[in-house]
mmCIF file as gemmi writes it, N, C-alpha and C atoms, coordinates in Angstrom:
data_model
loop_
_atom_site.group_PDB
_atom_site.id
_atom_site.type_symbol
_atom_site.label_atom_id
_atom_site.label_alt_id
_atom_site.label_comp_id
_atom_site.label_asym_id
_atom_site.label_entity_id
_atom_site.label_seq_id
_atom_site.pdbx_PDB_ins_code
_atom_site.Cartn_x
_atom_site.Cartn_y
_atom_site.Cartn_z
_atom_site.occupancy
_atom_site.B_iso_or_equiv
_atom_site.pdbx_formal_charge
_atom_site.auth_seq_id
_atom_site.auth_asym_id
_atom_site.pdbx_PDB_model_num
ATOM 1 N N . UNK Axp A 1 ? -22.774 -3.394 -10.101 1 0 ? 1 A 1
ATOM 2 C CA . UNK Axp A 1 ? -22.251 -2.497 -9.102 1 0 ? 1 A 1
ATOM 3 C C . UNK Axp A 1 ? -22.135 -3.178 -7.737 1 0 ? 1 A 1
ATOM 4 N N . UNK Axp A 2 ? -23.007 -4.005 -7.248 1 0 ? 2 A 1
ATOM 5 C CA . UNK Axp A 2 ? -23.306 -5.054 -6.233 1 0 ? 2 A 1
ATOM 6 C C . UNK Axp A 2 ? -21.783 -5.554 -5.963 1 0 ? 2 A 1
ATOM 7 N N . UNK Axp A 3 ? -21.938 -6.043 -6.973 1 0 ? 3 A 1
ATOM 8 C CA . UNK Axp A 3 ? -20.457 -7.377 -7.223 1 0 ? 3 A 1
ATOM 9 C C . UNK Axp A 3 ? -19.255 -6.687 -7.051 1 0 ? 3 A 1
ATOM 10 N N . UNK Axp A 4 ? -19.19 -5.716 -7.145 1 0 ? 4 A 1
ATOM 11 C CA . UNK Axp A 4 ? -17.952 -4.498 -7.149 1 0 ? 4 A 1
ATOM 12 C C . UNK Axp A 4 ? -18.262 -4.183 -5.755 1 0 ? 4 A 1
ATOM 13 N N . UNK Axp A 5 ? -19.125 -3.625 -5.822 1 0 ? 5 A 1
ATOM 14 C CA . UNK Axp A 5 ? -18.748 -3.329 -4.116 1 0 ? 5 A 1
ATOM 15 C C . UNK Axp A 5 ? -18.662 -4.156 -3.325 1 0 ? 5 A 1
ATOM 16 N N . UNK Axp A 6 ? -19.147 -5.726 -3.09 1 0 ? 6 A 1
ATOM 17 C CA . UNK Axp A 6 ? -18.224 -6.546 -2.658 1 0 ? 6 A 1
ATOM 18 C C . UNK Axp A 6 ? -17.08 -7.034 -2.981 1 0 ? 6 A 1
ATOM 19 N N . UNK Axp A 7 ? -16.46 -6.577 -4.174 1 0 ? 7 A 1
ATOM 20 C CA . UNK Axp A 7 ? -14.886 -6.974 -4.679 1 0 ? 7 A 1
ATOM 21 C C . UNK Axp A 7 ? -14.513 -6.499 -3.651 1 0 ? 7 A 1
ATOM 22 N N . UNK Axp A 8 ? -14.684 -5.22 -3.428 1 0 ? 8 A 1
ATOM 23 C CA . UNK Axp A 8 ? -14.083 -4.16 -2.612 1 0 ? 8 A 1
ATOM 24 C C . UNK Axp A 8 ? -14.183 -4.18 -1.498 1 0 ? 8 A 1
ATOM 25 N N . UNK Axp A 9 ? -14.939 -4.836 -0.955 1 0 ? 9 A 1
ATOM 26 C CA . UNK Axp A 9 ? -15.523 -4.837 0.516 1 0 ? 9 A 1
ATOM 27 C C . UNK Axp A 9 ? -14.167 -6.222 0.956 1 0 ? 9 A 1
ATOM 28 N N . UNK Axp A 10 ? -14.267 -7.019 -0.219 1 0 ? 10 A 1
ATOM 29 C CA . UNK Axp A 10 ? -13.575 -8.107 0.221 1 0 ? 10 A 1
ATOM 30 C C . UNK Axp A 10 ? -11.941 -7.656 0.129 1 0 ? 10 A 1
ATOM 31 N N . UNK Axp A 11 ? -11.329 -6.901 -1.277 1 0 ? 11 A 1
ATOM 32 C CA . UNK Axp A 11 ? -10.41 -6.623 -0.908 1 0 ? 11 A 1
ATOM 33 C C . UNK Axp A 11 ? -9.796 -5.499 0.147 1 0 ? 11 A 1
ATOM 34 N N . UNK Axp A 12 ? -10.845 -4.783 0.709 1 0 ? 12 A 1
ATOM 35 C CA . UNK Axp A 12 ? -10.23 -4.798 2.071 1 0 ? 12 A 1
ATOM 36 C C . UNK Axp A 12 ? -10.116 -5.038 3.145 1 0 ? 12 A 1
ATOM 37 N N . UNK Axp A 13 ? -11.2 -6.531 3.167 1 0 ? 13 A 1
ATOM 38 C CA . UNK Axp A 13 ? -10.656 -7.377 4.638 1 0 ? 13 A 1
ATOM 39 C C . UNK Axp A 13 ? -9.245 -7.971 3.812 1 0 ? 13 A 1
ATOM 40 N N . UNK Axp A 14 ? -8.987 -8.321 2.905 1 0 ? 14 A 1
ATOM 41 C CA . UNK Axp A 14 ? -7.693 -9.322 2.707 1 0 ? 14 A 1
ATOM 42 C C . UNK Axp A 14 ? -6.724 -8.386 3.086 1 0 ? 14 A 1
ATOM 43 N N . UNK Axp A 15 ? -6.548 -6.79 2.804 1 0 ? 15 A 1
ATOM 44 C CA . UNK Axp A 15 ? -5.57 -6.01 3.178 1 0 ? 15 A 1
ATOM 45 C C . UNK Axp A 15 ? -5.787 -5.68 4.529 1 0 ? 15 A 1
ATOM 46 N N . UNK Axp A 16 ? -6.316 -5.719 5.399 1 0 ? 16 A 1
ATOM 47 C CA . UNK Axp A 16 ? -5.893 -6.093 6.987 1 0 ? 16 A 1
ATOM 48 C C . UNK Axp A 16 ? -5.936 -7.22 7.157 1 0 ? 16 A 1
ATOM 49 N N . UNK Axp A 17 ? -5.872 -8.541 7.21 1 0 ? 17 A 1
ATOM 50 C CA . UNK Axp A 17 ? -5.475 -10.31 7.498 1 0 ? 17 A 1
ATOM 51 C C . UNK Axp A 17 ? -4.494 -9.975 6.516 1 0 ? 17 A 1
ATOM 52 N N . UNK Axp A 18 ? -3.57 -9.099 5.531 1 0 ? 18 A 1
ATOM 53 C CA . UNK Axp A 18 ? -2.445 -9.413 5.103 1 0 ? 18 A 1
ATOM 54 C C . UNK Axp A 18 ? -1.432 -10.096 6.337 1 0 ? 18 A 1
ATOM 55 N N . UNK Axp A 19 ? -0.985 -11.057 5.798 1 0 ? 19 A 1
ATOM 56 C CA . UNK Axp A 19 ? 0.404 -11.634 6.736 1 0 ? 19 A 1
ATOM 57 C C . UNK Axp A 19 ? 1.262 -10.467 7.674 1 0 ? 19 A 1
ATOM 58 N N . UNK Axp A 20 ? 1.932 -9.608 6.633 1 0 ? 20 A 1
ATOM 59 C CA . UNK Axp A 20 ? 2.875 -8.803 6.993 1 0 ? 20 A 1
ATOM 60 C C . UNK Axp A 20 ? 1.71 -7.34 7.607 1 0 ? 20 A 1
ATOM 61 N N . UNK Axp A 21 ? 0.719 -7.071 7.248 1 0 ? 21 A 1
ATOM 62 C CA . UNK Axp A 21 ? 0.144 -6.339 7.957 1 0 ? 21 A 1
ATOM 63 C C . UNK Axp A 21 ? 0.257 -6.776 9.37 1 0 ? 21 A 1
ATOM 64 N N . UNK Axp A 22 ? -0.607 -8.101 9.643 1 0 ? 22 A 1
ATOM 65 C CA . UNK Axp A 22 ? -1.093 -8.186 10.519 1 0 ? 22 A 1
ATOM 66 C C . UNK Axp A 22 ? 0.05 -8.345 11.843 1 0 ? 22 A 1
ATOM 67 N N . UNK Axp A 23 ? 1.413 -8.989 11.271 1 0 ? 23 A 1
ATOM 68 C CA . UNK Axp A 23 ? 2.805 -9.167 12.133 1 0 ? 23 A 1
ATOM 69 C C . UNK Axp A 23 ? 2.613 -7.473 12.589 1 0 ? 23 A 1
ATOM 70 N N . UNK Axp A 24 ? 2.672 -6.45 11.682 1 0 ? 24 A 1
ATOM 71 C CA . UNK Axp A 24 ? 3.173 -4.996 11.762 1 0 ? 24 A 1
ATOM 72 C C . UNK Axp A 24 ? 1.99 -4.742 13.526 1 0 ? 24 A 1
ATOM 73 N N . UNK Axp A 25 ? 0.96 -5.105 12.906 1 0 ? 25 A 1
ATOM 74 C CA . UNK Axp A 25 ? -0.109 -4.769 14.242 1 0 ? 25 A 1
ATOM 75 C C . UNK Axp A 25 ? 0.713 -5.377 15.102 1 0 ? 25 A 1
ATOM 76 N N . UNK Axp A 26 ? 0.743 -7.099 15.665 1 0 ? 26 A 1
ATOM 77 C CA . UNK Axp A 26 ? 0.983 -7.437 16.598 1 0 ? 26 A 1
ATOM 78 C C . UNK Axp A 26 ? 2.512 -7.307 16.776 1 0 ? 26 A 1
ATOM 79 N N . UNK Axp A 27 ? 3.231 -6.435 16.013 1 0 ? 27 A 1
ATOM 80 C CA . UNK Axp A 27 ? 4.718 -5.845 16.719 1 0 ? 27 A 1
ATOM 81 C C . UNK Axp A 27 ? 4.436 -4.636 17.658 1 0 ? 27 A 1
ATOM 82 N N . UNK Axp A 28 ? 3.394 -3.812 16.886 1 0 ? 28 A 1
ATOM 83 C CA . UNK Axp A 28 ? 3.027 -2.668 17.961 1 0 ? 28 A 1
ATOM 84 C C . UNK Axp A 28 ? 2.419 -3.296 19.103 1 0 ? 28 A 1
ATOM 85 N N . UNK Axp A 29 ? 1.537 -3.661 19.025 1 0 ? 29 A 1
ATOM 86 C CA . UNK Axp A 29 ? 0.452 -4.349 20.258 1 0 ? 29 A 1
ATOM 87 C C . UNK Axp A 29 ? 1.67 -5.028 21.3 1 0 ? 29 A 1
ATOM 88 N N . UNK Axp A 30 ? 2.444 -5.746 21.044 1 0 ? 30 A 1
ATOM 89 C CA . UNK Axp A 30 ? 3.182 -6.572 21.989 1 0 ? 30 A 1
ATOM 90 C C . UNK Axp A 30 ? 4.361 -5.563 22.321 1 0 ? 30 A 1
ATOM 91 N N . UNK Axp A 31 ? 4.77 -4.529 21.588 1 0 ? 31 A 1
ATOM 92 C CA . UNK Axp A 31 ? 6.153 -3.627 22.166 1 0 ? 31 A 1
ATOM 93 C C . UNK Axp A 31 ? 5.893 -2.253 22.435 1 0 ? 31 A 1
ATOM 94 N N . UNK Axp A 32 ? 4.119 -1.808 22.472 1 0 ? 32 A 1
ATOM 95 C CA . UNK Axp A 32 ? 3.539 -0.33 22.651 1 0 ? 32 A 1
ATOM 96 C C . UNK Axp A 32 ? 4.468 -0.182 24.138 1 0 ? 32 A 1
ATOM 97 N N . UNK Axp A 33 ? 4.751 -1.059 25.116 1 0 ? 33 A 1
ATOM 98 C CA . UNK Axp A 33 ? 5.187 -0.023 26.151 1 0 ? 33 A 1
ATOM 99 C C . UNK Axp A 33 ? 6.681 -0.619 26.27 1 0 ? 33 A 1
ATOM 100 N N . UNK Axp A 34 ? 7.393 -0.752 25.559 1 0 ? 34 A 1
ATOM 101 C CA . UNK Axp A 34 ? 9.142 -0.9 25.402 1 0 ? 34 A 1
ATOM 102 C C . UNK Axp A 34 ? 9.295 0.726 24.902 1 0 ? 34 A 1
ATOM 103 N N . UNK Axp A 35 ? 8.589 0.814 23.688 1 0 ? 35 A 1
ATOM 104 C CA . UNK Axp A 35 ? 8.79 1.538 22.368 1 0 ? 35 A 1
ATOM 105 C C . UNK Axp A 35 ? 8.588 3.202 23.412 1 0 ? 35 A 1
ATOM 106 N N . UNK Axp A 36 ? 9.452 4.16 22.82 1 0 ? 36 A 1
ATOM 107 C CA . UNK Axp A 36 ? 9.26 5.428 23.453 1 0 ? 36 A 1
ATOM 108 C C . UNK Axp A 36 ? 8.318 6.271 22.472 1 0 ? 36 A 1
ATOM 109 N N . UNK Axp A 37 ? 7.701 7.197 22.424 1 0 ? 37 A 1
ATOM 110 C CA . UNK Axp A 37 ? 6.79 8.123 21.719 1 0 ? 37 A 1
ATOM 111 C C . UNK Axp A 37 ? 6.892 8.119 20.501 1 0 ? 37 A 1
ATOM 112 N N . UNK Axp A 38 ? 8.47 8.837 19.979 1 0 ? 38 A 1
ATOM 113 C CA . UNK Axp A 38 ? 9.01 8.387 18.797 1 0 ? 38 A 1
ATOM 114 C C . UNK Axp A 38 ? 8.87 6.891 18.183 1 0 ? 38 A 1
ATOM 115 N N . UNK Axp A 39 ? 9.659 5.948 18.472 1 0 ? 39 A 1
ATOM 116 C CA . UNK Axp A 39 ? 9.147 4.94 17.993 1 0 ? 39 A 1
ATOM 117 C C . UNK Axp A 39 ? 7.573 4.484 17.783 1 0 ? 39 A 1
ATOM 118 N N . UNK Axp A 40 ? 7.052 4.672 18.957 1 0 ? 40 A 1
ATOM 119 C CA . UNK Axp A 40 ? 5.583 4.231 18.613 1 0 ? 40 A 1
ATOM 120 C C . UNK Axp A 40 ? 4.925 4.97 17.476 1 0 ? 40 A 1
ATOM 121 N N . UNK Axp A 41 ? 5.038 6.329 17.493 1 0 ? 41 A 1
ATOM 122 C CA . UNK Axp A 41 ? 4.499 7.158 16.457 1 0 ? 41 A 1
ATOM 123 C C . UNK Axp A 41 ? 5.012 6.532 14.901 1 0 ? 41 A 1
ATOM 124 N N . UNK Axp A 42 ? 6.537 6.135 14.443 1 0 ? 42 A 1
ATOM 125 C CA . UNK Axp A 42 ? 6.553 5.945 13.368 1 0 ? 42 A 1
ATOM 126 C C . UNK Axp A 42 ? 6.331 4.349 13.208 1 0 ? 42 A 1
ATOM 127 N N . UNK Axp A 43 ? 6.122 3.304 14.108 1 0 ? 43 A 1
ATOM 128 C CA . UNK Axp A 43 ? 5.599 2.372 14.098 1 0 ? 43 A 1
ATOM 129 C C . UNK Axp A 43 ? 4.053 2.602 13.58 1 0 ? 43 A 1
ATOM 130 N N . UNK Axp A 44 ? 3.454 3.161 13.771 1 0 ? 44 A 1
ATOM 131 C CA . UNK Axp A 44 ? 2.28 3.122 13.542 1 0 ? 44 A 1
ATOM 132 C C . UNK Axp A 44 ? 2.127 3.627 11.962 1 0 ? 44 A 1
ATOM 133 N N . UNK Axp A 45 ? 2.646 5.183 11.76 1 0 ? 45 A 1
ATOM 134 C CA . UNK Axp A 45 ? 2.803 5.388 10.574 1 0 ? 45 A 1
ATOM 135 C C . UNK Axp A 45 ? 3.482 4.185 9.305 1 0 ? 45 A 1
ATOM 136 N N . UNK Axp A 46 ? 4.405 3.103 10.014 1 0 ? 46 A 1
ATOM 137 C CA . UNK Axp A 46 ? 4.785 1.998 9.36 1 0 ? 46 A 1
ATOM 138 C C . UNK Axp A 46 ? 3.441 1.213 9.141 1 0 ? 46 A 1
ATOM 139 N N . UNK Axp A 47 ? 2.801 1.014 9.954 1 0 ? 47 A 1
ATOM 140 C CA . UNK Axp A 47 ? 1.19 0.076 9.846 1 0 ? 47 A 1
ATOM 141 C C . UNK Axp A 47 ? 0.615 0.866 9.051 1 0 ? 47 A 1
ATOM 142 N N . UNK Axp A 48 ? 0.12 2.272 9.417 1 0 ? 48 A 1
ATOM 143 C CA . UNK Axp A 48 ? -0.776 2.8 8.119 1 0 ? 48 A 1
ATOM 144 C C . UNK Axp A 48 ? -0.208 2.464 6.681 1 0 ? 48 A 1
ATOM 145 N N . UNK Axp A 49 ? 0.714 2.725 6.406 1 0 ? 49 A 1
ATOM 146 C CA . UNK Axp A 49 ? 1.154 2.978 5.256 1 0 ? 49 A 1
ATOM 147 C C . UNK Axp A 49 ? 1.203 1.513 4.358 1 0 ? 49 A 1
ATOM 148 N N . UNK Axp A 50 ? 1.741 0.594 5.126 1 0 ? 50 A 1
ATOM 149 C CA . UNK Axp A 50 ? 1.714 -0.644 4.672 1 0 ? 50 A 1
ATOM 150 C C . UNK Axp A 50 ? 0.049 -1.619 4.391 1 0 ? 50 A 1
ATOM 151 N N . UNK Axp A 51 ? -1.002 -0.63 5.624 1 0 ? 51 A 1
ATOM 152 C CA . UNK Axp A 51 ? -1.859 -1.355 4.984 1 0 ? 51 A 1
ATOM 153 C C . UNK Axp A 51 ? -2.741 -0.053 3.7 1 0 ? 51 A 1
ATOM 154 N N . UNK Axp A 52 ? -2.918 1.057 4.044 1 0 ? 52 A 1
ATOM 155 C CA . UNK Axp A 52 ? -2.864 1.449 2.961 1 0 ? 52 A 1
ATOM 156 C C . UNK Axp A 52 ? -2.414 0.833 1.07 1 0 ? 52 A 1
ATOM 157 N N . UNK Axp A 53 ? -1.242 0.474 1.241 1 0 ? 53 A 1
ATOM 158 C CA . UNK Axp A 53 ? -0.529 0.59 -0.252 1 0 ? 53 A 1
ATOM 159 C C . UNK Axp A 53 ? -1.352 -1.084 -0.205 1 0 ? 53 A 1
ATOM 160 N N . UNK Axp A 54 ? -1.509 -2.133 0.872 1 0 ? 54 A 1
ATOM 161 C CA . UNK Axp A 54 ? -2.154 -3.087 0.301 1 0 ? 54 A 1
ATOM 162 C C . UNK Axp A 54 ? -3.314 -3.025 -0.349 1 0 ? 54 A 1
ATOM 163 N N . UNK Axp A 55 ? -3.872 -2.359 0.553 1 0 ? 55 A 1
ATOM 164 C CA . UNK Axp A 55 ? -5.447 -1.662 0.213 1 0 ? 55 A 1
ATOM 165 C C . UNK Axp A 55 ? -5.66 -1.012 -1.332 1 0 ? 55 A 1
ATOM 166 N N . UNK Axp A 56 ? -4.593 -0.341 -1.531 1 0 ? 56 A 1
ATOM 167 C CA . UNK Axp A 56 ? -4.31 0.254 -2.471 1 0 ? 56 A 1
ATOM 168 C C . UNK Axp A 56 ? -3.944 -1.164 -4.076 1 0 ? 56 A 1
ATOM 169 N N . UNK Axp A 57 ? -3.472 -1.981 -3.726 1 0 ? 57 A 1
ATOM 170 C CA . UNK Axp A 57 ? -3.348 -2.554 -4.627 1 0 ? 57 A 1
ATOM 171 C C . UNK Axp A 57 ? -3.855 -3.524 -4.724 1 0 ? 57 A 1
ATOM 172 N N . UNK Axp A 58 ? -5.203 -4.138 -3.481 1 0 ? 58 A 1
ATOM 173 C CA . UNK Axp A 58 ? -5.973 -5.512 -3.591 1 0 ? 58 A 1
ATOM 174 C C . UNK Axp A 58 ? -7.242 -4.287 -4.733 1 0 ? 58 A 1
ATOM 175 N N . UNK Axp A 59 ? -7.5 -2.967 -4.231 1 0 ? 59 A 1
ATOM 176 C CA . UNK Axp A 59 ? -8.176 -2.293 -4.773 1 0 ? 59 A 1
ATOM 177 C C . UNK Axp A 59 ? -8.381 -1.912 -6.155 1 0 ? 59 A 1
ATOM 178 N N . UNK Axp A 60 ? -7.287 -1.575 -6.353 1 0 ? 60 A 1
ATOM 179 C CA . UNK Axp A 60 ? -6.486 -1.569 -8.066 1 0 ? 60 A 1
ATOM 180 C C . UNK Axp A 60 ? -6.981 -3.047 -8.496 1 0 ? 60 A 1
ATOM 181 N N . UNK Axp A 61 ? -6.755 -4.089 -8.218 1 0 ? 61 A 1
ATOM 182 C CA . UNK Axp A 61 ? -6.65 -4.929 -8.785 1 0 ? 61 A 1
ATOM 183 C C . UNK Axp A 61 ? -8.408 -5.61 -9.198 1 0 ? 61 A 1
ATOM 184 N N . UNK Axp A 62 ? -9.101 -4.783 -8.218 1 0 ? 62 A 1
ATOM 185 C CA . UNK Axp A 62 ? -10.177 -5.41 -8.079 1 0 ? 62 A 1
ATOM 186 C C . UNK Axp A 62 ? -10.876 -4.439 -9.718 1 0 ? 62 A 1
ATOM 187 N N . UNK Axp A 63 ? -10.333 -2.989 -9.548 1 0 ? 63 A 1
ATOM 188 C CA . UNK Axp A 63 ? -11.24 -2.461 -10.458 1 0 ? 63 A 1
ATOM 189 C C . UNK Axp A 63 ? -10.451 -1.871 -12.239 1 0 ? 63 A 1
ATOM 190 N N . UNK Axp A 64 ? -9.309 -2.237 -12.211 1 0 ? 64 A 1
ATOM 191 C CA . UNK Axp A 64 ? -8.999 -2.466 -13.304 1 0 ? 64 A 1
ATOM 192 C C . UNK Axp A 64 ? -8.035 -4.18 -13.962 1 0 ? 64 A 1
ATOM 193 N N . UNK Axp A 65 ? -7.831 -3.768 -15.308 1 0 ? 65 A 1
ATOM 194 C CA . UNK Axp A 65 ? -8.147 -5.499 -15.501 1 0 ? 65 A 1
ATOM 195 C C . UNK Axp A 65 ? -6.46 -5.194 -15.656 1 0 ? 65 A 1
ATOM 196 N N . UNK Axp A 66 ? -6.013 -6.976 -16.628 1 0 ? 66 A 1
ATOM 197 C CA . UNK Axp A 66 ? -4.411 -6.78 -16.386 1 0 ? 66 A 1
ATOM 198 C C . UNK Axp A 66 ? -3.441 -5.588 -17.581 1 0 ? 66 A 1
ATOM 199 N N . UNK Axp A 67 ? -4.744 -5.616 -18.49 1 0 ? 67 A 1
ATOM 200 C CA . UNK Axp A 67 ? -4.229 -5.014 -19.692 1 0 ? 67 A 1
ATOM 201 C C . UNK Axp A 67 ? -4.009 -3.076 -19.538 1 0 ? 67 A 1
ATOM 202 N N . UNK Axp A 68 ? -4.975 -2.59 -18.324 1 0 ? 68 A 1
ATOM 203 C CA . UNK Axp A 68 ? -5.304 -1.46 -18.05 1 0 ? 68 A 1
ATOM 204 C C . UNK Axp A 68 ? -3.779 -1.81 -16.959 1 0 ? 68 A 1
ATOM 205 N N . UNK Axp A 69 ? -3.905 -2.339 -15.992 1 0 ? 69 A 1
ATOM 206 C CA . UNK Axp A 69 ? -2.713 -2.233 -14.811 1 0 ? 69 A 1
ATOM 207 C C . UNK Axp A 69 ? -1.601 -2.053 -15.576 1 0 ? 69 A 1
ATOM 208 N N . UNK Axp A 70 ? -0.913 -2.831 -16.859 1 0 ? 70 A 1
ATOM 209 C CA . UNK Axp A 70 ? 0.069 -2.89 -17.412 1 0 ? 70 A 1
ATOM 210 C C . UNK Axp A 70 ? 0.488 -1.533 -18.158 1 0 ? 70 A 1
ATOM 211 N N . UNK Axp A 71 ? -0.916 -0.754 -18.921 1 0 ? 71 A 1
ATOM 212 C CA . UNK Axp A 71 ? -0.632 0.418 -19.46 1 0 ? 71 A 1
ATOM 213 C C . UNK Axp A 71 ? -0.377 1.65 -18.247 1 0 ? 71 A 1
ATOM 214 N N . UNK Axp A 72 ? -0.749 1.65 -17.239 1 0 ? 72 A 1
ATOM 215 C CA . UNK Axp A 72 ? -0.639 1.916 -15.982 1 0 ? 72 A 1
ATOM 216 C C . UNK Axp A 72 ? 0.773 1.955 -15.209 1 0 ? 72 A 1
ATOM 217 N N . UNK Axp A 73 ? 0.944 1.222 -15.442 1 0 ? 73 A 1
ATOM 218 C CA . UNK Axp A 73 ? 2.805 0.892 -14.923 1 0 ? 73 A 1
ATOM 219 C C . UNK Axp A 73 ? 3.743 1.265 -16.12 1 0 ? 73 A 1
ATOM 220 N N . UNK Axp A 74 ? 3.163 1.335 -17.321 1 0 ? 74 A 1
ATOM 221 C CA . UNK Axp A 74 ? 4.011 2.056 -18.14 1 0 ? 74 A 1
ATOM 222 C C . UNK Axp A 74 ? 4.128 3.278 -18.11 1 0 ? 74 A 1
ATOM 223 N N . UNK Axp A 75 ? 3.406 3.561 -17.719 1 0 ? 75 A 1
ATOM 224 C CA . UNK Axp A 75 ? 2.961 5.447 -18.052 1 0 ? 75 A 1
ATOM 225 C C . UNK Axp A 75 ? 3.591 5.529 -16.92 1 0 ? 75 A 1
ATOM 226 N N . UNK Axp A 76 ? 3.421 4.601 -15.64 1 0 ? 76 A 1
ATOM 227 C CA . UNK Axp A 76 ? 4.552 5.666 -14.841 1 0 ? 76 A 1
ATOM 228 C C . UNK Axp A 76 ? 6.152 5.478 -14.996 1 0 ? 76 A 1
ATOM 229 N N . UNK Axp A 77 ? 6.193 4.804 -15.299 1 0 ? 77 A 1
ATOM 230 C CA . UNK Axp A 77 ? 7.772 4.38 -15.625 1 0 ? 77 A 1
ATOM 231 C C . UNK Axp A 77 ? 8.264 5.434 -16.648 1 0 ? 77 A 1
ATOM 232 N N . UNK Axp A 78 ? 7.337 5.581 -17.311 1 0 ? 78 A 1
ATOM 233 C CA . UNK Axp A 78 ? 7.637 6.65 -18.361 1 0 ? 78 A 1
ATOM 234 C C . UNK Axp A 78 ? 8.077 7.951 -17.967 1 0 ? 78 A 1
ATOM 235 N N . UNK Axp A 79 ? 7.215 8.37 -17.259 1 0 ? 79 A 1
ATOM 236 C CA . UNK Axp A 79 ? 7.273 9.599 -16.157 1 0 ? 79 A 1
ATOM 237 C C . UNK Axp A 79 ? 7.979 9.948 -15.261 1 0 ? 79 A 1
ATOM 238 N N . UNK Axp A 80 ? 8.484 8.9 -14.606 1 0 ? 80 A 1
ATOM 239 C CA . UNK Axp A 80 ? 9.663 8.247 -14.113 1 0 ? 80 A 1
ATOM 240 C C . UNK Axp A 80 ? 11.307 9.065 -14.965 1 0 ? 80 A 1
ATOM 241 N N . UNK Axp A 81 ? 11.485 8.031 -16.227 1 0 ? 81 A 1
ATOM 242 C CA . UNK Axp A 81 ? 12.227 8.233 -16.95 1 0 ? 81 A 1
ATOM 243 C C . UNK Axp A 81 ? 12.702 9.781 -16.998 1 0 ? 81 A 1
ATOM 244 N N . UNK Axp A 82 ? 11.032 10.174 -17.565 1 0 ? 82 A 1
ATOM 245 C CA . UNK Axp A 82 ? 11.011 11.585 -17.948 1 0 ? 82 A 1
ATOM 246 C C . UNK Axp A 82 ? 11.727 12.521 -16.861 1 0 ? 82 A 1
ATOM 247 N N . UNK Axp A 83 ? 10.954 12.432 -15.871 1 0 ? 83 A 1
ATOM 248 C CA . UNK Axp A 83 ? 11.544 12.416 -14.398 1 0 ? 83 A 1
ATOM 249 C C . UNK Axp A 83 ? 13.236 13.151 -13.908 1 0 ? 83 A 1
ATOM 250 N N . UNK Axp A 84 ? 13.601 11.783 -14.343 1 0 ? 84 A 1
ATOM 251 C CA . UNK Axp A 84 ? 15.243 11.455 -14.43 1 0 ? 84 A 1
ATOM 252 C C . UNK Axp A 84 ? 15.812 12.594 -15.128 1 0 ? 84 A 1
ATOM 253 N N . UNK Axp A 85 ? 15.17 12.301 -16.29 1 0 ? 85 A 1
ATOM 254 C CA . UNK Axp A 85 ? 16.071 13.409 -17.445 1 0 ? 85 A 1
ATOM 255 C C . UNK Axp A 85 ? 15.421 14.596 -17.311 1 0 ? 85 A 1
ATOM 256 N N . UNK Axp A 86 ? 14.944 15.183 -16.826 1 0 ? 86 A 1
ATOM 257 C CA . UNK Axp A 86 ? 15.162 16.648 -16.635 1 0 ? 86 A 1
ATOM 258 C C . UNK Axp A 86 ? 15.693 17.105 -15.464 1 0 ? 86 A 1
ATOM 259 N N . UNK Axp A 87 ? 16.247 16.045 -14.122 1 0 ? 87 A 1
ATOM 260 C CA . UNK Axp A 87 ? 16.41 16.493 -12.958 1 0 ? 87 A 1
ATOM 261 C C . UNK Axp A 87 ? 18.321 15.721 -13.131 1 0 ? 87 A 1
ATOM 262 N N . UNK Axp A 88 ? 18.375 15.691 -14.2 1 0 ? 88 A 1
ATOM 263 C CA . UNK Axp A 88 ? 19.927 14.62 -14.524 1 0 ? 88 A 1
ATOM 264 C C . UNK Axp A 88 ? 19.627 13.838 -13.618 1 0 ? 88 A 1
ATOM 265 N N . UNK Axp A 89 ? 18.649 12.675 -12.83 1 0 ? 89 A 1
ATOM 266 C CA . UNK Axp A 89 ? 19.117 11.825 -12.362 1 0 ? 89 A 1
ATOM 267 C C . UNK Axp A 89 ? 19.178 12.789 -10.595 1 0 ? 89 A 1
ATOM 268 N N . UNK Axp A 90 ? 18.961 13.619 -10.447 1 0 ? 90 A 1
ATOM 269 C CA . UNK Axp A 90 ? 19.128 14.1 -8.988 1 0 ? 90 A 1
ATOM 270 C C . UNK Axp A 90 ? 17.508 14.081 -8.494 1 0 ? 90 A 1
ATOM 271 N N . UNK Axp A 91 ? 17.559 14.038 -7.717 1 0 ? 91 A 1
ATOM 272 C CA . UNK Axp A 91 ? 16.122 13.957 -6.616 1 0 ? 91 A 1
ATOM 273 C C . UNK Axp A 91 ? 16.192 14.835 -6.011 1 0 ? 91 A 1
């Protein structure tokens, strides 16, 4: 359990030092007073979200293996599919 919770501990320093996270921070930080309310607000919601879904998938990765991720991505694709065909393809 130890070892896991440092998987975890570690994959989420790597999802904030992500590359593209960390550009997303220092675009806000360097243009917070260009940017008007609007912009800043969905700038930021752009940073959450992006480090979120990293977080989200250094996390995933830490606690299931490749054979579980793969049945995982099927099932949604599946659902997906399923998705499609009852909505013809409309969203």
């Amino acid at each position: 359990m130890i070892a896991t919770m440092l998987e975890l501990q570690n994959a989420t320093q790597e999802a904030v030092h992500d590359e593209m996270v960390m550009s997303l921070a220092a675009y806000i930080h360097q243009s917070r007073n260009e940017m008007s309310d609007e912009e800043f607000a969905h700038a930021l919601f752009q940073y959450s979200a992006a480090l979120s879904s990293m977080t989200t998938t250094l996390v995933t990765h830490v606690l299931l293996t490749q054979e579980q991720l793969d049945v995982m991505l099927e099932t949604i694709r599946e659902f997906d599919e399923l998705g499609k065909e009852i909505t013809n393809g409309n969203d």
